[in-house]
PDB file with one MODEL, atoms N, CA, C and O in Angstrom:
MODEL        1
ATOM      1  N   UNK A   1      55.626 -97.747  61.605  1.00  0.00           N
ATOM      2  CA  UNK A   1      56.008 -96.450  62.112  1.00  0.00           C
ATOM      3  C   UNK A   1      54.838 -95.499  61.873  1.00  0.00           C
ATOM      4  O   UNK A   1      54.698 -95.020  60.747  1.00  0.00           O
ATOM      5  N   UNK A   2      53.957 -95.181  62.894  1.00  0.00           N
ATOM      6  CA  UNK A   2      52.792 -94.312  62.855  1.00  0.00           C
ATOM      7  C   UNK A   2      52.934 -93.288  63.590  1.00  0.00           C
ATOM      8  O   UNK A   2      53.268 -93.405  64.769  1.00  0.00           O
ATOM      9  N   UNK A   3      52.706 -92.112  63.019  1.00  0.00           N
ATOM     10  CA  UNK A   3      53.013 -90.776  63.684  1.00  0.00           C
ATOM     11  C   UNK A   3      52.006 -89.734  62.769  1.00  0.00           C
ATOM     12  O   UNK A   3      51.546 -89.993  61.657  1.00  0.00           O
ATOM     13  N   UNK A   4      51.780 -88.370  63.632  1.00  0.00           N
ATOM     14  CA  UNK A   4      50.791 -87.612  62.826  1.00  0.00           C
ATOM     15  C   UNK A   4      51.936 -86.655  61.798  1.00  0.00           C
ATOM     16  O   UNK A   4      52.824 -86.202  62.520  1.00  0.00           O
ATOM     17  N   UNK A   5      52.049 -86.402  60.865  1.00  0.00           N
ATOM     18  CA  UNK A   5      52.529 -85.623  59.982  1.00  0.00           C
ATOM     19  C   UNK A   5      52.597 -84.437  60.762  1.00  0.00           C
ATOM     20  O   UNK A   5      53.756 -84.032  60.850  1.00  0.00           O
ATOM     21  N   UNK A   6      51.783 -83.757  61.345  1.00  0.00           N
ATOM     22  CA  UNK A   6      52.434 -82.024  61.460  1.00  0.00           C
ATOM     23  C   UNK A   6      53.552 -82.463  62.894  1.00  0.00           C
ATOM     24  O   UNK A   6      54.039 -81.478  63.448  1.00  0.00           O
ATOM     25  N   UNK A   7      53.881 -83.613  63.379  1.00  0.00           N
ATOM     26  CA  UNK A   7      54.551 -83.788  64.163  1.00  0.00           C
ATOM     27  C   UNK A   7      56.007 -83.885  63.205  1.00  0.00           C
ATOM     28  O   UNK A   7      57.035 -83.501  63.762  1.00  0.00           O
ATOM     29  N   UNK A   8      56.064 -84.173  62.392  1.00  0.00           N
ATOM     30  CA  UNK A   8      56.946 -84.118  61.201  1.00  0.00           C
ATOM     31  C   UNK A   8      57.959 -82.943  61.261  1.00  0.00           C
ATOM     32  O   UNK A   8      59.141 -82.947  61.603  1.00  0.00           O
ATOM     33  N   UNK A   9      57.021 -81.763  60.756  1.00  0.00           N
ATOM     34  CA  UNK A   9      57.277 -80.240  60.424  1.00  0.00           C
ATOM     35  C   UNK A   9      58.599 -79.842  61.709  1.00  0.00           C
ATOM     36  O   UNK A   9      58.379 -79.835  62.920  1.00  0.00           O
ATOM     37  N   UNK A  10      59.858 -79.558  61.096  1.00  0.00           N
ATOM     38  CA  UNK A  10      60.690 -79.035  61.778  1.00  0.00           C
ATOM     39  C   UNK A  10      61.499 -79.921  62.628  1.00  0.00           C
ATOM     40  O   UNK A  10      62.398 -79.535  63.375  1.00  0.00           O
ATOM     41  N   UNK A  11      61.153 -81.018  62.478  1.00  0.00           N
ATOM     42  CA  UNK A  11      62.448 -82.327  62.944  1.00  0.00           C
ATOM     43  C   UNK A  11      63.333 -82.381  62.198  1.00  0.00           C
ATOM     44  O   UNK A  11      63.113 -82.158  61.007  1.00  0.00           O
ATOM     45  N   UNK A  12      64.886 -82.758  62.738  1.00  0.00           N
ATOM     46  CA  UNK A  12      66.069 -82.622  62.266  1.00  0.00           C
ATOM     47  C   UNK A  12      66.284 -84.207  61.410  1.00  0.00           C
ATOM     48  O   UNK A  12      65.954 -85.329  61.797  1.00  0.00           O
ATOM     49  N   UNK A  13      66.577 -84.024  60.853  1.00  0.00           N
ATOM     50  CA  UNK A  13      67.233 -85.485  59.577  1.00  0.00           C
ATOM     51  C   UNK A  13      68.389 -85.812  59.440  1.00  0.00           C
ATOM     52  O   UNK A  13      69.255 -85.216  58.799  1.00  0.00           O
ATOM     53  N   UNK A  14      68.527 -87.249  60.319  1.00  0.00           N
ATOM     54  CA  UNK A  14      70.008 -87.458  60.189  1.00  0.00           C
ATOM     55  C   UNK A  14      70.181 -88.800  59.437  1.00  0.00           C
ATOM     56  O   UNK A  14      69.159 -89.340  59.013  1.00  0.00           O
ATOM     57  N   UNK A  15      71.299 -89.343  59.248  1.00  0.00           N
ATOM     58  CA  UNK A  15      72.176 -90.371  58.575  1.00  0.00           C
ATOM     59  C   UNK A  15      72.230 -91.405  59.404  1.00  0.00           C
ATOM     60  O   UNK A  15      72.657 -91.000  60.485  1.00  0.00           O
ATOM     61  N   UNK A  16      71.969 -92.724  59.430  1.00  0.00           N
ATOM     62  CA  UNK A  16      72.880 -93.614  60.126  1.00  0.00           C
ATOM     63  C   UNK A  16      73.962 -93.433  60.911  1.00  0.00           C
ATOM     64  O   UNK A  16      74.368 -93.620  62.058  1.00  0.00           O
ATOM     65  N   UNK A  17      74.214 -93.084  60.063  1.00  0.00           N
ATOM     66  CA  UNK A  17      76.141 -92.529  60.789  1.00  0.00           C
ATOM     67  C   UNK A  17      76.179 -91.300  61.221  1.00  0.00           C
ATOM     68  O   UNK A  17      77.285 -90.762  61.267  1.00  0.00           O
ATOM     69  N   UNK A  18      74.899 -90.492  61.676  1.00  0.00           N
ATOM     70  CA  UNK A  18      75.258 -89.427  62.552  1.00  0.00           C
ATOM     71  C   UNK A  18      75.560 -88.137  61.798  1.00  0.00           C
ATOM     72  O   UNK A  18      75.897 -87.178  62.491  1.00  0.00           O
ATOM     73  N   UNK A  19      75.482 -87.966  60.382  1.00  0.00           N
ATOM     74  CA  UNK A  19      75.302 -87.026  59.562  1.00  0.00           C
ATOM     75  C   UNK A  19      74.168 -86.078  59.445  1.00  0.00           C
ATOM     76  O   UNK A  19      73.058 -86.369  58.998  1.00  0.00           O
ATOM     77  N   UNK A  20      74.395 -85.371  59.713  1.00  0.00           N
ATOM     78  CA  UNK A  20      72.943 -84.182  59.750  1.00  0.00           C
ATOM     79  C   UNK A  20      72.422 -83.546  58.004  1.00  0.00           C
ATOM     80  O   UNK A  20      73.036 -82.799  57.241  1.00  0.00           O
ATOM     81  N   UNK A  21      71.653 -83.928  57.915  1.00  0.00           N
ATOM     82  CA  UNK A  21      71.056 -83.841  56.532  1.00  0.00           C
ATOM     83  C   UNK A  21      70.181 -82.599  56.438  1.00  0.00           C
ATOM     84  O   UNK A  21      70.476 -82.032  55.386  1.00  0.00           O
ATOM     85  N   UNK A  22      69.285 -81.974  57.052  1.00  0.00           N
ATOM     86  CA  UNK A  22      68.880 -81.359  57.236  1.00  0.00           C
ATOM     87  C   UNK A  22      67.248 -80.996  58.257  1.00  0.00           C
ATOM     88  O   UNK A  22      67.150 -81.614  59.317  1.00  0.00           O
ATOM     89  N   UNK A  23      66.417 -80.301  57.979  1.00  0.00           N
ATOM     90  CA  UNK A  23      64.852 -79.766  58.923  1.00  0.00           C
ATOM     91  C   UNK A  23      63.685 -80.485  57.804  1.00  0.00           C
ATOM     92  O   UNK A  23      63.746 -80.230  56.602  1.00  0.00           O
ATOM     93  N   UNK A  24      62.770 -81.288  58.310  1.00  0.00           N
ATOM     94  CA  UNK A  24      61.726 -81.171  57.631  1.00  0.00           C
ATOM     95  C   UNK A  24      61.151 -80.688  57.494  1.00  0.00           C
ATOM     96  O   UNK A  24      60.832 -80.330  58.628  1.00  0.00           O
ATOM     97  N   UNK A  25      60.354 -80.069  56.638  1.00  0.00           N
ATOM     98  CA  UNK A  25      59.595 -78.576  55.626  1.00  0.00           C
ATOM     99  C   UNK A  25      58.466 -78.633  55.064  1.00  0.00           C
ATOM    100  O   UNK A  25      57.790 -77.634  54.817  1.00  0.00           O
ATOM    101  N   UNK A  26      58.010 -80.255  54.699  1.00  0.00           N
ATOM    102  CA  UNK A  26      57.003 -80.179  54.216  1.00  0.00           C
ATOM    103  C   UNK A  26      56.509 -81.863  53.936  1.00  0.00           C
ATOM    104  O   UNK A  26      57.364 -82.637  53.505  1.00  0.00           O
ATOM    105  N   UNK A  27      55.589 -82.190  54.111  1.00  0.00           N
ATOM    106  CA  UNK A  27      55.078 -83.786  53.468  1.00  0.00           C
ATOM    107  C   UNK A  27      54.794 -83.809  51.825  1.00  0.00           C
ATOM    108  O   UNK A  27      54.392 -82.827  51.201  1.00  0.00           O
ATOM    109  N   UNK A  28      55.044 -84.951  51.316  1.00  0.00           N
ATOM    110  CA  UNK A  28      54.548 -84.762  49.824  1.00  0.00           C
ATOM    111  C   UNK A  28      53.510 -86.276  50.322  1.00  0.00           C
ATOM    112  O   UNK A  28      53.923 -87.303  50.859  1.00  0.00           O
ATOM    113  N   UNK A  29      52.295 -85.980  49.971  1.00  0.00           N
ATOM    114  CA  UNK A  29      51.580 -87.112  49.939  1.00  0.00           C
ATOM    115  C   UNK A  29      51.198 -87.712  49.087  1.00  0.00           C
ATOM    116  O   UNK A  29      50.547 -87.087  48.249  1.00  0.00           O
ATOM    117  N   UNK A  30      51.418 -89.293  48.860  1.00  0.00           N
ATOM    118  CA  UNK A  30      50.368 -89.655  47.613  1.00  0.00           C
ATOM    119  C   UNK A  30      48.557 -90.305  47.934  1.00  0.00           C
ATOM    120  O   UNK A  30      48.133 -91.281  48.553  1.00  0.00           O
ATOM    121  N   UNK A  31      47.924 -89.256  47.205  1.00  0.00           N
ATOM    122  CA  UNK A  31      46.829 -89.195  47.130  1.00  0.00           C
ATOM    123  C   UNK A  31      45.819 -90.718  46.996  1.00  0.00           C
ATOM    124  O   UNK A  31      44.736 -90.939  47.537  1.00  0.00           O
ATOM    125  N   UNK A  32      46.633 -91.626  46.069  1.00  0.00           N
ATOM    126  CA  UNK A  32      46.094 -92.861  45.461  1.00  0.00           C
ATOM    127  C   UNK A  32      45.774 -93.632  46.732  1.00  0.00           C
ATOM    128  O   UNK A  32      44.678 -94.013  47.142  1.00  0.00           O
ATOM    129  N   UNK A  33      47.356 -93.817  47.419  1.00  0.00           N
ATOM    130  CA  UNK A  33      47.591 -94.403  48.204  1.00  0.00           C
ATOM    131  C   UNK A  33      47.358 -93.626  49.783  1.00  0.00           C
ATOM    132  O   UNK A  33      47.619 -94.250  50.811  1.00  0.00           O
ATOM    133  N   UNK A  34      46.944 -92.488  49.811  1.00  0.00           N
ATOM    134  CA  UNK A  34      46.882 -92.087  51.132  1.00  0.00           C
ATOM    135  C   UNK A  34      47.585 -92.420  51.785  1.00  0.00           C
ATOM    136  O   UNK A  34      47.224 -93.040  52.786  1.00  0.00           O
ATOM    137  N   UNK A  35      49.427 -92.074  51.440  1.00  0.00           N
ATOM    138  CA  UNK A  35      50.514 -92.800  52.151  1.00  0.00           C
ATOM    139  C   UNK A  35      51.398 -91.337  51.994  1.00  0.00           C
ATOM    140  O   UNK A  35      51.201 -90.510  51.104  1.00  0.00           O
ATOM    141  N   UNK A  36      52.365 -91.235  53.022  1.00  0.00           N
ATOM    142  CA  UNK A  36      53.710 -90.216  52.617  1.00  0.00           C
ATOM    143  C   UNK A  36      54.735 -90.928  51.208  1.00  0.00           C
ATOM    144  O   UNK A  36      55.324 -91.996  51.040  1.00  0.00           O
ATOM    145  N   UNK A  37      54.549 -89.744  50.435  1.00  0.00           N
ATOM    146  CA  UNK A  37      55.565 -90.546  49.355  1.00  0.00           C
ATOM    147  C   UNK A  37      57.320 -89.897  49.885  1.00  0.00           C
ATOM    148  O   UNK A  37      58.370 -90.537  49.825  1.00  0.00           O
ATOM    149  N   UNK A  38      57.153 -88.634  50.319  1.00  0.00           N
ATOM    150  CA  UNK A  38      58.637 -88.171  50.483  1.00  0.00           C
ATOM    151  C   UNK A  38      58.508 -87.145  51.698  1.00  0.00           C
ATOM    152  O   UNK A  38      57.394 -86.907  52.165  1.00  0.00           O
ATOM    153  N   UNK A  39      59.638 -86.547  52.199  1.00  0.00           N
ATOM    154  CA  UNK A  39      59.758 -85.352  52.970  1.00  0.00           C
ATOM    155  C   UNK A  39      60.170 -84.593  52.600  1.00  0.00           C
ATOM    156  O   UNK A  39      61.224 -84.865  52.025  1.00  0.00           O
ATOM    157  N   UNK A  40      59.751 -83.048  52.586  1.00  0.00           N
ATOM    158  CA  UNK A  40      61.128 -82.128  52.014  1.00  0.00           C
ATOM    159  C   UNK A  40      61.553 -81.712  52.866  1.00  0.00           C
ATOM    160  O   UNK A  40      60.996 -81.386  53.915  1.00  0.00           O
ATOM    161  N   UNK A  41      62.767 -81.637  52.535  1.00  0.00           N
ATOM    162  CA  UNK A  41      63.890 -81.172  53.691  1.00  0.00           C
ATOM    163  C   UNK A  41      65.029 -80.138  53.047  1.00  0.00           C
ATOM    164  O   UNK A  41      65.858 -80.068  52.140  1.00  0.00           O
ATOM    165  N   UNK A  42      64.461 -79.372  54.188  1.00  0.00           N
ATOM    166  CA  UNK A  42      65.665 -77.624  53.967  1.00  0.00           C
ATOM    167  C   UNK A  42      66.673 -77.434  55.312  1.00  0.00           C
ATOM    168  O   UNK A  42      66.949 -78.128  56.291  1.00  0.00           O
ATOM    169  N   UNK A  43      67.035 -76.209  54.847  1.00  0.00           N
ATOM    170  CA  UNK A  43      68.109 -75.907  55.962  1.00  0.00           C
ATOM    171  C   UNK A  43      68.812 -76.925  55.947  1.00  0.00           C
ATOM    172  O   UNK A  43      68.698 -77.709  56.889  1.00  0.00           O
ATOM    173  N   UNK A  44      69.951 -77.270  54.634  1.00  0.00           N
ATOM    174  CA  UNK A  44      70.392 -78.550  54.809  1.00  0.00           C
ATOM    175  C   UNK A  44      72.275 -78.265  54.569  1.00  0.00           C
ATOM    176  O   UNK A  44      72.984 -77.460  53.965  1.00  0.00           O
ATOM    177  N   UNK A  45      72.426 -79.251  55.294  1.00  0.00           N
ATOM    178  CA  UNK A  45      73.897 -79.518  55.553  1.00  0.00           C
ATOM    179  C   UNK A  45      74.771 -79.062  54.926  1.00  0.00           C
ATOM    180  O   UNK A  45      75.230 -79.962  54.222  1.00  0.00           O
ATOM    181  N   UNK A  46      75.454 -77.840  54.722  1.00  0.00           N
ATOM    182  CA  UNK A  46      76.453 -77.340  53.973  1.00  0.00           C
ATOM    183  C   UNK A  46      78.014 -78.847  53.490  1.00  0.00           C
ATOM    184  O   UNK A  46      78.864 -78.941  52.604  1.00  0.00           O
ATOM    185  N   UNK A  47      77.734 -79.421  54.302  1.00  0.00           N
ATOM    186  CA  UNK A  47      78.654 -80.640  54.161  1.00  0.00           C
ATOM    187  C   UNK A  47      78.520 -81.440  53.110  1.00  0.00           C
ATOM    188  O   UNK A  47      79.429 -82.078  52.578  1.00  0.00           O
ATOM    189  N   UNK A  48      77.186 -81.413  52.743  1.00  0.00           N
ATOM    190  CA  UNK A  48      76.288 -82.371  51.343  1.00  0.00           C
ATOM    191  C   UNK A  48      77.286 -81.619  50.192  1.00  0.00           C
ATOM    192  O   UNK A  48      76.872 -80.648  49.559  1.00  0.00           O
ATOM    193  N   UNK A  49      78.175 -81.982  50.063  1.00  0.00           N
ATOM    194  CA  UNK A  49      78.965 -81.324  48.683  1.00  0.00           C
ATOM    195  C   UNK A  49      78.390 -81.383  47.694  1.00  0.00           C
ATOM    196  O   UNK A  49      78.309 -80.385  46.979  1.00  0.00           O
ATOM    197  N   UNK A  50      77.789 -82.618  47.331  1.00  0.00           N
ATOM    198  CA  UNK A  50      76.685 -82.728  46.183  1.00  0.00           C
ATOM    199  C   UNK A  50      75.519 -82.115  45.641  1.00  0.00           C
ATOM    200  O   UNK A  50      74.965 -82.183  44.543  1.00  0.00           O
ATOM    201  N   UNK A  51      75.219 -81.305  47.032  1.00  0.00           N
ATOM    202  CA  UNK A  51      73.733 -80.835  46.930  1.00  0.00           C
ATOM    203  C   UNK A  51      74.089 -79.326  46.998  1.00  0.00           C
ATOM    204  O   UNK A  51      73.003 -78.759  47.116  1.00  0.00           O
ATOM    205  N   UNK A  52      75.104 -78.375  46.982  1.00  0.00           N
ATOM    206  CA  UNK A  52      75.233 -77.206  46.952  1.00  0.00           C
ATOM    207  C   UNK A  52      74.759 -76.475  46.024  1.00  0.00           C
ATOM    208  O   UNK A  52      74.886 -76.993  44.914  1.00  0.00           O
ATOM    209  N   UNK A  53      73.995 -74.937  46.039  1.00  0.00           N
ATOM    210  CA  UNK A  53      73.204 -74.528  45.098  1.00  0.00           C
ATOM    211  C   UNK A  53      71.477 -75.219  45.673  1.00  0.00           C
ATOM    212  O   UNK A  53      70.568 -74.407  45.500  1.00  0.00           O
ATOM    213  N   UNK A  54      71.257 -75.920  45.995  1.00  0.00           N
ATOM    214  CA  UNK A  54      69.796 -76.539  46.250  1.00  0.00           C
ATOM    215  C   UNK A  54      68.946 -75.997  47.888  1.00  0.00           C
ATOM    216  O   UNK A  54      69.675 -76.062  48.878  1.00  0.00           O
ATOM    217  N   UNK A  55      68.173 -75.734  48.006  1.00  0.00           N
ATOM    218  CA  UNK A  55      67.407 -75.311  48.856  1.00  0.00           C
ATOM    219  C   UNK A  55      66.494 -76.348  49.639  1.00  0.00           C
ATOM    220  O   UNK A  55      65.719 -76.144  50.574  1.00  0.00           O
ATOM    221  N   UNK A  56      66.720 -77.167  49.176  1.00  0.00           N
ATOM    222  CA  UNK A  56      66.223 -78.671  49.402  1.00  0.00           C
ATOM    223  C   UNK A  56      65.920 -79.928  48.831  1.00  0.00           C
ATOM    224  O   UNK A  56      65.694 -80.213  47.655  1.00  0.00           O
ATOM    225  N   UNK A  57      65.949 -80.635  49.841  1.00  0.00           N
ATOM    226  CA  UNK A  57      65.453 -82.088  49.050  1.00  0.00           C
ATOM    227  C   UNK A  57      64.609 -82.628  49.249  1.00  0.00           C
ATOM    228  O   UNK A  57      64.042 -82.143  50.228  1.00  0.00           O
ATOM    229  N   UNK A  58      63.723 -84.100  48.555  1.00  0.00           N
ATOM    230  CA  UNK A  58      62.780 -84.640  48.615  1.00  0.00           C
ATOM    231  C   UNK A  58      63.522 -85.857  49.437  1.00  0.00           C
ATOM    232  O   UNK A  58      64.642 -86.048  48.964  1.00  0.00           O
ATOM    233  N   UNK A  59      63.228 -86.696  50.485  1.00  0.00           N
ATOM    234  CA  UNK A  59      63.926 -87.751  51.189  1.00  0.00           C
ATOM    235  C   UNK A  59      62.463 -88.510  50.300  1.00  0.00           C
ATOM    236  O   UNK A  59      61.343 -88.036  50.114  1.00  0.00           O
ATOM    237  N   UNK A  60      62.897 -89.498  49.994  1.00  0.00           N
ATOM    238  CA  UNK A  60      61.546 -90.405  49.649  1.00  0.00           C
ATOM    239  C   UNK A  60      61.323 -91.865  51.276  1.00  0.00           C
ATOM    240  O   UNK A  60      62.211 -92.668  51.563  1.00  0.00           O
ATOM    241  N   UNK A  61      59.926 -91.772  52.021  1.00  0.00           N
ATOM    242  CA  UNK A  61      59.542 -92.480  52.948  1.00  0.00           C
ATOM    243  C   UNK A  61      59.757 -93.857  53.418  1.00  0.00           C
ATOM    244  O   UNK A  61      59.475 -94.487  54.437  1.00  0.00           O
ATOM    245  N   UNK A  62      60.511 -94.156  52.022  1.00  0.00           N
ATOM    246  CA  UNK A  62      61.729 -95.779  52.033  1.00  0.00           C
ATOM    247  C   UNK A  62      62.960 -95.461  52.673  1.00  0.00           C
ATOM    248  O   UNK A  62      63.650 -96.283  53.276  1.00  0.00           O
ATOM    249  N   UNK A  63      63.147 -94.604  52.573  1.00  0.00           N
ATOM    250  CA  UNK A  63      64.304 -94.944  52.775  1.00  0.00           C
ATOM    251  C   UNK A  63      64.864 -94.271  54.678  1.00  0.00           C
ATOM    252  O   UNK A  63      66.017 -94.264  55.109  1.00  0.00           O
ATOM    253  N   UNK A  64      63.578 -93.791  55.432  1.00  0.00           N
ATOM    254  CA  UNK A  64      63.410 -93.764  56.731  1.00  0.00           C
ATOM    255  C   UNK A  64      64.023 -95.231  57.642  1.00  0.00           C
ATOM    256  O   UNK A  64      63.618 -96.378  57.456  1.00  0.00           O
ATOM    257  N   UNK A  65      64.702 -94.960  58.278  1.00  0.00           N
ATOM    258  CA  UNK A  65      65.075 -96.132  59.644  1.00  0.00           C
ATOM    259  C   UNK A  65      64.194 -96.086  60.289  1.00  0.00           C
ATOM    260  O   UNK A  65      63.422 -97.042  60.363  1.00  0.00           O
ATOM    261  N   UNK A  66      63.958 -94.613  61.179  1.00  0.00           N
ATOM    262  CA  UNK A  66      63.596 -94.672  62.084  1.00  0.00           C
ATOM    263  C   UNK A  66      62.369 -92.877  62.684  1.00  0.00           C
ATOM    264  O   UNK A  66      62.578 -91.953  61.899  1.00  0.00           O
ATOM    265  N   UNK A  67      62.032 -92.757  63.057  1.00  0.00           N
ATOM    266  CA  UNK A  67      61.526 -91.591  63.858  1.00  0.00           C
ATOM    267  C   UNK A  67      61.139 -91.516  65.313  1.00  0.00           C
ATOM    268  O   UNK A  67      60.209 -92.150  65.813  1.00  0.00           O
ATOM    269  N   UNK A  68      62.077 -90.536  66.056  1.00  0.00           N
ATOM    270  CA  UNK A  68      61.669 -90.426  67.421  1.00  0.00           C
ATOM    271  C   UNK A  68      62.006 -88.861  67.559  1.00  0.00           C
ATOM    272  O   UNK A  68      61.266 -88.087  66.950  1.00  0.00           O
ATOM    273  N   UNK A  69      62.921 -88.409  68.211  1.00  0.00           N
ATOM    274  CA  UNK A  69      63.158 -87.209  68.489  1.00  0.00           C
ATOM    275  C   UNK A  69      63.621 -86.555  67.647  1.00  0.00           C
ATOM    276  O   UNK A  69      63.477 -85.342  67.794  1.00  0.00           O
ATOM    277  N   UNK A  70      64.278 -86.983  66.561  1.00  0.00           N
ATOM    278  CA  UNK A  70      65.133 -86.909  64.899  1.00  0.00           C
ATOM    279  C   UNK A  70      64.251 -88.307  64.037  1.00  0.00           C
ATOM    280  O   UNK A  70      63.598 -89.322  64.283  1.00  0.00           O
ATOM    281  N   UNK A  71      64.827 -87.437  62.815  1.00  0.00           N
ATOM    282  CA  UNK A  71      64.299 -88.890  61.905  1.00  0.00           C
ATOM    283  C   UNK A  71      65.950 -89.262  61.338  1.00  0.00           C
ATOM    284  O   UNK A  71      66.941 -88.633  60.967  1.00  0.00           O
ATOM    285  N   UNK A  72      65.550 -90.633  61.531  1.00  0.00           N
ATOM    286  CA  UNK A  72      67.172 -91.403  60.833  1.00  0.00           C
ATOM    287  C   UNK A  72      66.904 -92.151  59.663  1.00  0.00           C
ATOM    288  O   UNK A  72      66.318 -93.233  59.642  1.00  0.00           O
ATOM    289  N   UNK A  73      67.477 -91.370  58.430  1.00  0.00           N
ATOM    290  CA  UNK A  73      67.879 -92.110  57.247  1.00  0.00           C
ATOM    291  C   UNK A  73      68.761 -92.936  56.708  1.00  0.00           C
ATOM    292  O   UNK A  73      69.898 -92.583  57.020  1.00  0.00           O
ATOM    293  N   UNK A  74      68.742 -94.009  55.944  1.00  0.00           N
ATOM    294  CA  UNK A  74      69.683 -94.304  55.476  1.00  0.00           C
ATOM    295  C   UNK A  74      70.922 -93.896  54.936  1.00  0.00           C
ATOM    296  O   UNK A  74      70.677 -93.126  54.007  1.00  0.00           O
ATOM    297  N   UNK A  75      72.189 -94.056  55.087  1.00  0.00           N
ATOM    298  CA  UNK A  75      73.334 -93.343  54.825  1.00  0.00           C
ATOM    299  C   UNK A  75      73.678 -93.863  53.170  1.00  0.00           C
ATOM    300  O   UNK A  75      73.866 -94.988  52.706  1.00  0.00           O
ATOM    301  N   UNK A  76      73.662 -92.416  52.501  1.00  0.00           N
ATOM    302  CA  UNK A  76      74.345 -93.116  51.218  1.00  0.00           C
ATOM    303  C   UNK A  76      75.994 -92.319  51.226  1.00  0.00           C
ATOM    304  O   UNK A  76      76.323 -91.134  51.266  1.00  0.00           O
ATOM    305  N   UNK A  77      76.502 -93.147  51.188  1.00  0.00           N
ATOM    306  CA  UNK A  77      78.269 -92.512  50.938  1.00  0.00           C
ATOM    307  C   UNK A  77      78.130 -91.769  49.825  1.00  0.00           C
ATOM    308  O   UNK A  77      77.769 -90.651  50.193  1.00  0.00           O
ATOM    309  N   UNK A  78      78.225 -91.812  48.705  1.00  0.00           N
ATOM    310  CA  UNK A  78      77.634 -91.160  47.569  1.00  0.00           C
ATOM    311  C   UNK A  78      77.300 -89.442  47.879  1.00  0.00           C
ATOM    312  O   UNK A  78      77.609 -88.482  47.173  1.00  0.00           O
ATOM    313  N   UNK A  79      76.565 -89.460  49.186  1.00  0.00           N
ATOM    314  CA  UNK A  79      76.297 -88.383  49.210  1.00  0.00           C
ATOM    315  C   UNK A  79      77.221 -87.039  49.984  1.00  0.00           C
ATOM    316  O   UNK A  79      77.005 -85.827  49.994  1.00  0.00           O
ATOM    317  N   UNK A  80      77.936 -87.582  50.385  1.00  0.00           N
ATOM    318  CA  UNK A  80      79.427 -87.417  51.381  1.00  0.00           C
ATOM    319  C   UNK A  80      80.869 -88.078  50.923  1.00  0.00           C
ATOM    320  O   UNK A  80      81.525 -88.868  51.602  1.00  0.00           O
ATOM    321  N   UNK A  81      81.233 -87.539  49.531  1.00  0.00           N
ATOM    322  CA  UNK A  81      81.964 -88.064  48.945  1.00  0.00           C
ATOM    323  C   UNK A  81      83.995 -87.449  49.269  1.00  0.00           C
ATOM    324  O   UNK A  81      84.991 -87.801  48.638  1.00  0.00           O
ATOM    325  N   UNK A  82      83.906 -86.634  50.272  1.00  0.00           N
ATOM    326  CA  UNK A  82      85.148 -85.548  50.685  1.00  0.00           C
ATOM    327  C   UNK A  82      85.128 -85.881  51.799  1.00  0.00           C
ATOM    328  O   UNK A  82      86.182 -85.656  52.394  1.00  0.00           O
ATOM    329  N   UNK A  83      83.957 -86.572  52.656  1.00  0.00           N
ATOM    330  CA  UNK A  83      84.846 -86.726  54.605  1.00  0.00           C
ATOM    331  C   UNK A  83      83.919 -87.799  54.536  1.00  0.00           C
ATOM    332  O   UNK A  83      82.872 -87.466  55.091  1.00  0.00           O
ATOM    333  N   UNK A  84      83.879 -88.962  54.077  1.00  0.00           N
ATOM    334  CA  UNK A  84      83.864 -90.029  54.858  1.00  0.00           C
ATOM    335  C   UNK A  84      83.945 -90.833  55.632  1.00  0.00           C
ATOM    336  O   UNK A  84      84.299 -91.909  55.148  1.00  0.00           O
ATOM    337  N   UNK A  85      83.719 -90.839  57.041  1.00  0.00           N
ATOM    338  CA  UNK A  85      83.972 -91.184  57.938  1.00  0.00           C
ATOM    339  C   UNK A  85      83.434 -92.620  57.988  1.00  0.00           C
ATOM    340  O   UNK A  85      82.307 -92.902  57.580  1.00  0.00           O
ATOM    341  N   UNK A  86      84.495 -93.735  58.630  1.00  0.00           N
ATOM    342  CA  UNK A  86      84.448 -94.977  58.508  1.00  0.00           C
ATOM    343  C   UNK A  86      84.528 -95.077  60.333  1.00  0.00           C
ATOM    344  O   UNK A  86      85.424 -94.846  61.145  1.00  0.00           O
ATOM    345  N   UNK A  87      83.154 -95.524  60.441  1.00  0.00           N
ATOM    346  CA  UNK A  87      83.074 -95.662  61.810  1.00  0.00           C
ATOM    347  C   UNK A  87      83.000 -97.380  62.201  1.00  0.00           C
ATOM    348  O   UNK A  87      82.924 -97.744  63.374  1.00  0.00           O
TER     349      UNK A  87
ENDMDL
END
């Protein structure tokens, strides 16, 4: 999956399952490796019950599916623990 980073900035972050997580905000790079270690991501999902109070998160670059018009993450239930939707 090769793409330029400022193409990054301001794509929406979703779930497997169609959960909107939030906007990407920023790259964290590691230097050693000249690789993306994480994304930060704001403007995020009032639905994240878990994450209320927080202004954002770090997505770490493992755990990406996919990137095209949105980026798709892996779904953790864990993180959507009040509407689980079993699709």
């Amino acid at each position: 999956m090769k793409t330029q980073i400022t193409e990054l900035f301001g794509m929406e972050v979703y779930t497997e399952k169609a959960v909107r997580v939030g906007v990407v905000d920023d790259a964290v790079l590691n230097v050693d490796t000249k690789k993306i270690d994480s994304l930060a991501v704001s403007d995020l999902n009032p639905e994240l019950l878990q994450l209320k109070g927080f202004k954002g998160i770090k997505v770490p670059y493992r755990i990406i599916r996919s990137i095209g018009d949105v980026i798709i993450i892996r779904h953790f239930s864990n993180m959507f623990p009040s509407k689980e939707i079993d699709y």
